[in-house]
C-alpha positions as CSV (number, residue, x, y, z in Angstrom):
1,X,-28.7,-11.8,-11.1
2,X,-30.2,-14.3,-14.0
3,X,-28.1,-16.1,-16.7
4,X,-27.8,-14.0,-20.0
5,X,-29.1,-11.2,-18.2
6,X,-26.8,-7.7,-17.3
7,X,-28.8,-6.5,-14.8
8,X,-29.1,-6.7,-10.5
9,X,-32.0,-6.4,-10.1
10,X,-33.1,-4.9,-6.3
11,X,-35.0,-1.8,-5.2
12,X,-32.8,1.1,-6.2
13,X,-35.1,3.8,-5.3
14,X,-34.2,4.7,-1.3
15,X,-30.7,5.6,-1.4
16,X,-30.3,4.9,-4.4
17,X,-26.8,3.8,-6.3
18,X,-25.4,6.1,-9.4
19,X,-23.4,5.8,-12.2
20,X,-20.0,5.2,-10.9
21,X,-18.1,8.7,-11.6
22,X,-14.7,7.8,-10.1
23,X,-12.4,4.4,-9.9
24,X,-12.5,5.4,-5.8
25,X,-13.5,2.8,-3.2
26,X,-16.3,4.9,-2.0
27,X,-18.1,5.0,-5.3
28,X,-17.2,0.4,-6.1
29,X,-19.7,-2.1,-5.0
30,X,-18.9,-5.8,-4.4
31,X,-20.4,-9.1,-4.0
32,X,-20.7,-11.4,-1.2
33,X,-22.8,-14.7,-0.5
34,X,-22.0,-18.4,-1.5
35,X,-23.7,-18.4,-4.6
36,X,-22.9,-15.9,-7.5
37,X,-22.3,-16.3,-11.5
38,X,-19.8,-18.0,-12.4
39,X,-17.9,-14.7,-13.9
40,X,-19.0,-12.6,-10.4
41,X,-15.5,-13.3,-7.9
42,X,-16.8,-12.9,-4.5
43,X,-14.8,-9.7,-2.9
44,X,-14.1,-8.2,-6.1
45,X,-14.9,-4.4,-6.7
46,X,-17.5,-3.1,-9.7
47,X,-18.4,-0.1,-11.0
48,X,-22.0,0.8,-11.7
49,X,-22.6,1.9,-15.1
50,X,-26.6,2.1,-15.6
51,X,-29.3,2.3,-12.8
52,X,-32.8,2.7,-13.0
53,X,-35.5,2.2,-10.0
54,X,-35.2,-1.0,-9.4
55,X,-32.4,-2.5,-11.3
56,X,-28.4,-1.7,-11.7
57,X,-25.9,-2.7,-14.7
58,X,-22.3,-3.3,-13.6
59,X,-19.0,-3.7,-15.0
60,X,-15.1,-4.5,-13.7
61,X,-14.0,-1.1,-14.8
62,X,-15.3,2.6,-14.6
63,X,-17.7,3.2,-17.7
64,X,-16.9,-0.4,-19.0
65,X,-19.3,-2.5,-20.8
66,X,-22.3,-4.2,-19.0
67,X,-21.3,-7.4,-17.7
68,X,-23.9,-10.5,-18.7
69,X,-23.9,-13.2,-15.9
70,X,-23.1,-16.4,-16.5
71,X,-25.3,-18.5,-14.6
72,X,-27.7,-17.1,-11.3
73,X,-27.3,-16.2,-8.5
74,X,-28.5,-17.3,-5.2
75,X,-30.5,-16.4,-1.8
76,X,-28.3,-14.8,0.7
77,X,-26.3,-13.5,-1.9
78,X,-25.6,-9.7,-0.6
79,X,-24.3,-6.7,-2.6
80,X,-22.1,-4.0,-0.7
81,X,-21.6,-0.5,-2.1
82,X,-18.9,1.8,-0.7
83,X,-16.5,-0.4,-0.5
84,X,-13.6,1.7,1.2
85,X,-16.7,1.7,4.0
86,X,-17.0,-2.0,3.8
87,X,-13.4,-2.6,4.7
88,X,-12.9,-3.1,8.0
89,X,-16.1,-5.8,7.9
90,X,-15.1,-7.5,5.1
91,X,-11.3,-7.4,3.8
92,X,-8.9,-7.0,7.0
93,X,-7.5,-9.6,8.6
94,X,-8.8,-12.1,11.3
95,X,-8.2,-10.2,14.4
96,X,-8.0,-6.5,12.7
97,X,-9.1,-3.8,14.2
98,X,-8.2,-0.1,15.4
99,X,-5.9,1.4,17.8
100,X,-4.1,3.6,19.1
101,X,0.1,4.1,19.3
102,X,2.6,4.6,21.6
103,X,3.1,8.3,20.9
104,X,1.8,10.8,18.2
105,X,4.4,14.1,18.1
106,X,2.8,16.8,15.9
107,X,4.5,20.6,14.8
108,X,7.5,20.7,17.2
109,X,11.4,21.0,16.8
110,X,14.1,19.6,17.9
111,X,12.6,16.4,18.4
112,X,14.4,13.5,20.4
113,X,13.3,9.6,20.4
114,X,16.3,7.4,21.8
115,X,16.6,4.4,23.3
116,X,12.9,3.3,24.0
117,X,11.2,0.1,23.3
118,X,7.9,0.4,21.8
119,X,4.9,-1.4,20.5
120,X,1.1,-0.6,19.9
121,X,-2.3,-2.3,18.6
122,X,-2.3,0.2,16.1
123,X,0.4,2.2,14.5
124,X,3.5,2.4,16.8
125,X,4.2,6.1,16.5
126,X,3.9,9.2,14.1
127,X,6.6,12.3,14.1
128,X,4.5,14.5,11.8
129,X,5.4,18.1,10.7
130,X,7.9,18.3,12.6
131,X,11.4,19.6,12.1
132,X,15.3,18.9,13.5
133,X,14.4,15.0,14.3
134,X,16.5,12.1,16.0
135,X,15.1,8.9,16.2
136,X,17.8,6.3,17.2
137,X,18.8,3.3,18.7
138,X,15.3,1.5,19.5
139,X,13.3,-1.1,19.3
140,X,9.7,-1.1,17.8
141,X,8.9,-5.1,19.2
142,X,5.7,-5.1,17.2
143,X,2.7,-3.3,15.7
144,X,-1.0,-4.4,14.7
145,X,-1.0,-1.5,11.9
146,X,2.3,0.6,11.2
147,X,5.5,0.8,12.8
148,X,6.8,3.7,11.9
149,X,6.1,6.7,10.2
150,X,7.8,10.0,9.8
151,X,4.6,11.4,9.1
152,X,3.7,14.8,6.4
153,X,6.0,17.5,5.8
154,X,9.1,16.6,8.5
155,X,12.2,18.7,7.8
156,X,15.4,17.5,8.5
157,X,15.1,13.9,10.1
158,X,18.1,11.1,11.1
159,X,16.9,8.0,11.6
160,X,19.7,5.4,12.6
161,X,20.1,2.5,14.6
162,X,16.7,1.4,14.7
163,X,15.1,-2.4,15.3
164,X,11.5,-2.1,13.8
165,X,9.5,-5.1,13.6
166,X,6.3,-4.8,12.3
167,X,4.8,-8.0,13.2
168,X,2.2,-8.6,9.6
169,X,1.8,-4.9,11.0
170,X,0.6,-2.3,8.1
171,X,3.4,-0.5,6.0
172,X,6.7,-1.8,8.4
173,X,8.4,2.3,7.6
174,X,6.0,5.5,5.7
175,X,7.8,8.6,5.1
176,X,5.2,10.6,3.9
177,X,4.0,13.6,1.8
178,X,7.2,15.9,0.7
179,X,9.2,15.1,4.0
180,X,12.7,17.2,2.9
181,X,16.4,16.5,4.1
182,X,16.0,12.9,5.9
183,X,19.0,10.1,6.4
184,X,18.0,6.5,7.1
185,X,21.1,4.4,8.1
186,X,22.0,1.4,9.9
187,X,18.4,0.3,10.5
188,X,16.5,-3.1,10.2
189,X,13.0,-3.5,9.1
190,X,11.2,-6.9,9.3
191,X,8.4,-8.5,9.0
192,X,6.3,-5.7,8.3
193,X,2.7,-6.3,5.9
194,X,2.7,-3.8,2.7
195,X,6.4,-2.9,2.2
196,X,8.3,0.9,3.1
197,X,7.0,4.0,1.6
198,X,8.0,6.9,0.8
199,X,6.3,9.3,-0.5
200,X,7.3,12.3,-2.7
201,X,10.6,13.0,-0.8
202,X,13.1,15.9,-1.3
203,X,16.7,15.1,-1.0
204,X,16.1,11.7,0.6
205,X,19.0,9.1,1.5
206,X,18.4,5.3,2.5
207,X,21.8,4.1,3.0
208,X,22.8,0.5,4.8
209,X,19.6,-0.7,6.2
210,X,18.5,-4.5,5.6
211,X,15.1,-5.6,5.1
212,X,13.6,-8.9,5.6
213,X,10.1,-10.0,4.8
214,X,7.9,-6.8,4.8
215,X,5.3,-8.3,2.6
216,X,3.4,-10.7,4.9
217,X,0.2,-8.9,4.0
218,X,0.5,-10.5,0.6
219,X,0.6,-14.3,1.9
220,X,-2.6,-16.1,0.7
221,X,-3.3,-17.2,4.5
222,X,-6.1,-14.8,5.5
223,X,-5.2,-14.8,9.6
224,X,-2.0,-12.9,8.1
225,X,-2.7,-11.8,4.3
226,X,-5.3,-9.3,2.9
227,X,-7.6,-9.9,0.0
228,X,-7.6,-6.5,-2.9
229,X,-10.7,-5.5,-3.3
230,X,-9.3,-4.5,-7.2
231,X,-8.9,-8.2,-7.9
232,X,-10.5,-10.0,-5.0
233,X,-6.8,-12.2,-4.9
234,X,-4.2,-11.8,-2.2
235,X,-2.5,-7.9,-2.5
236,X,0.7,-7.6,-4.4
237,X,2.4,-4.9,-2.2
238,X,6.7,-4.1,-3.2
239,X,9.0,-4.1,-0.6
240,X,10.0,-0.3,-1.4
241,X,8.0,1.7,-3.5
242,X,8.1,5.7,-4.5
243,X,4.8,7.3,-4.8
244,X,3.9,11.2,-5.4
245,X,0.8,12.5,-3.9
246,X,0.1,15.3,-5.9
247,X,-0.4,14.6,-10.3
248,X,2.3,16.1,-12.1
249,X,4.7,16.8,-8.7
250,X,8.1,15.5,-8.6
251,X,10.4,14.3,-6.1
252,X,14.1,13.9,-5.3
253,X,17.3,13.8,-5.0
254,X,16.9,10.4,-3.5
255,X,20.2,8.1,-2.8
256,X,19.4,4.3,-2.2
257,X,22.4,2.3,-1.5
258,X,24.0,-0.5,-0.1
259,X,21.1,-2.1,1.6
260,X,19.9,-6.0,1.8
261,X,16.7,-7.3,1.2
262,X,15.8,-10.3,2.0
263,X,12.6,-11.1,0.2
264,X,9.9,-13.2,1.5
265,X,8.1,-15.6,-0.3
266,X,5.2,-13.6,-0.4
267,X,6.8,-10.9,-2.1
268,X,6.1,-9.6,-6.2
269,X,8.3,-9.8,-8.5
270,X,8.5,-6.1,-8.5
271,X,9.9,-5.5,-5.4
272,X,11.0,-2.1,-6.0
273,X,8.9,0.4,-8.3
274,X,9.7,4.2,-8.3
275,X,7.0,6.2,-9.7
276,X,6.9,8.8,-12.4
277,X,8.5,12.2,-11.9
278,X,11.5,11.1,-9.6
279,X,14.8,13.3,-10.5
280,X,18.4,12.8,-10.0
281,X,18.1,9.1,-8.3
282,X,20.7,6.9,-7.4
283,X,19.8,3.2,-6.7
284,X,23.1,1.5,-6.5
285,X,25.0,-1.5,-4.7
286,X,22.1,-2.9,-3.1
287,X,21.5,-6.7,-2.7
288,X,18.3,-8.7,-3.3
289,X,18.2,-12.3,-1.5
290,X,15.7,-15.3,-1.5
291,X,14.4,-15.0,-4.7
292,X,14.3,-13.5,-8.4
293,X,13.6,-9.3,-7.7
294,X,12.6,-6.3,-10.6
295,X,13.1,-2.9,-10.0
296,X,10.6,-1.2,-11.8
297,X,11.7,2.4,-13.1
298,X,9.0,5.2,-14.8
299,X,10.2,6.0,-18.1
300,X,9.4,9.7,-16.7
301,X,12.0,9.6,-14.4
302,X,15.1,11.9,-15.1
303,X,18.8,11.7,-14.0
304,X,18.4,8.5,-12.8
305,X,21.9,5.5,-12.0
306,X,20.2,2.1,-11.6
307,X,22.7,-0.2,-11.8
308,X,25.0,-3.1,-9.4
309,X,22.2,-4.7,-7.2
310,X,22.7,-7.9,-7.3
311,X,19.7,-10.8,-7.4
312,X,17.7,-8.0,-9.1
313,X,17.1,-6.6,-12.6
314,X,15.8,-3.1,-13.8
315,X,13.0,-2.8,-16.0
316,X,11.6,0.3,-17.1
317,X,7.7,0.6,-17.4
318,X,5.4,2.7,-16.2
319,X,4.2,2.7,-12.4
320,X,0.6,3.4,-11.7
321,X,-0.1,6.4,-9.6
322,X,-1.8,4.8,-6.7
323,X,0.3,1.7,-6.7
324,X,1.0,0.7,-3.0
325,X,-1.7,3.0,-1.5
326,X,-4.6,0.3,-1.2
């Protein structure tokens, strides 16, 4: 890369890099080294936008204009593509890695999990389509990835009573992809990395829980934060966020109520956001500690009572599709 030039220049014609099609990782590049122009962040995702046999134009957005360096850059300076590939090398934490949990249960009923004390190098445990689900009364003492997650398509799930800490795990609780008739109560989440998702619910309650600090992975110290590839800054993951998996789906009833968070200093300001499409949603009575907190409501949300949580105020906007995912 040369001042007042748009164009990385490198041998394009083995393997050669595209026109970026889609805003996916797998089709981004980035930049590494200790020398790059001064508007090139180190870490940051691109999008190729031109390529010939021996030379690529970039830009920070899909189909964007050509960005012209300013200033050149220098040897060792080495250009990644794929960068949901790159990942593991380049953006986890000090230390990450993969593993494997304490237990995986997969397409059975009447499913039991009481009293057990549980921890893993990787995610703690996945329930996953599975149907007529207790999981009470234990203690999940830590987790390199995920604590818990009530993996795809459960049916009828109670989960009470639980101690999960995720230890600057992943996601500290994931109820995901259109699990249907599930009660959280009386369970305590902390110190999980990238907040509690759930994910395109039907006829979901989350009633008298308390959270505390379950967005470690947003702390600028790299032996416990991550860096987003999007902005190449530390990740801005919410505490509790509502995603749909599917464009144009819906999800709810959902009932939120009377639970604490306590809000570490790593934390957004949006420490709630519920994304387009939810229906009849209650989000009442809940209380927000430690610092100033926004709940963040889709204008496309129907039916919707967001009101009486204290320490936090409701703001409606709209709530990027993919938020929370990456």
């Amino acid at each position: 890369m040369q001042a007042g030039d748009d164009r990385v220049h490198f041998d394009n014609r083995e393997n050669a890099l595209p026109v970026s099609k889609t805003d996916q990782p797998s089709e981004a590049l980035t930049f590494f080294g200790t020398s790059l122009p001064k508007n090139i962040e180190r870490g940051k995702q691109y999008f190729v936008v031109e390529f010939s046999h021996d030379f690529i134009k970039i830009a920070d957005r899909l189909s964007g204009a050509p960005i012209k360096f300013y200033g050149n850059s220098g040897t060792g300076t080495a250009l990644a593509h794929n960068v949901q590939a790159t990942y593991l090398a380049a953006y986890a934490p000090t230390g990450g890695g993969t593993g494997k949990g304490a237990f995986d249960i997969t397409s059975a009923k009447d499913v039991r999990v009481t009293g057990c004390m549980l921890s893993a190098i990787g995610d703690t445990m996945h329930i996953q389509r599975s149907r007529n689900i207790v999981f009470a009364n234990n203690q999940i003492l830590g987790s390199r990835m995920g604590a818990f997650f009530l993996a795809e398509f459960c049916q009828n799930a109670a989960i009470t009573g639980n101690i999960v800490d995720g230890t600057n795990g992943s996601r500290v609780v994931s109820v995901e992809k259109s699990c249907t008739d599930v009660t959280m109560t009386g369970n305590t989440f902390r110190n999980g990395g990238r907040g509690a998702w759930i994910n395109q619910p039907v006829n979901f309650v989350m009633v008298g829980n308390v959270f505390i600090n379950n967005t470690t992975k947003n702390e600028p110290d790299m032996r416990r934060g991550r860096i987003a590839y999007q902005t190449a800054k530390p990740s801005q993951f919410p505490e509790l966020y509502f995603t749909l998996y599917e464009p144009g789906a819906s999800y709810g009833p959902v009932i939120v109520r009377d639970n604490i968070f306590i809000l570490g200093q790593a934390a957004p300001e949006e420490v709630v956001t519920l994304a387009a499409n939810g229906r009849d949603i209650q989000f009442t009575g809940n209380s927000f500690q430690t610092k100033p907190a926004k709940i963040v409501v889709d204008p496309r949300c129907t039916h919707t009572q967001i009101e009486n949580n204290p320490g936090a105020v409701t703001i409606t906007k709209p709530v990027d599709f993919n938020h929370g995912r990456r």
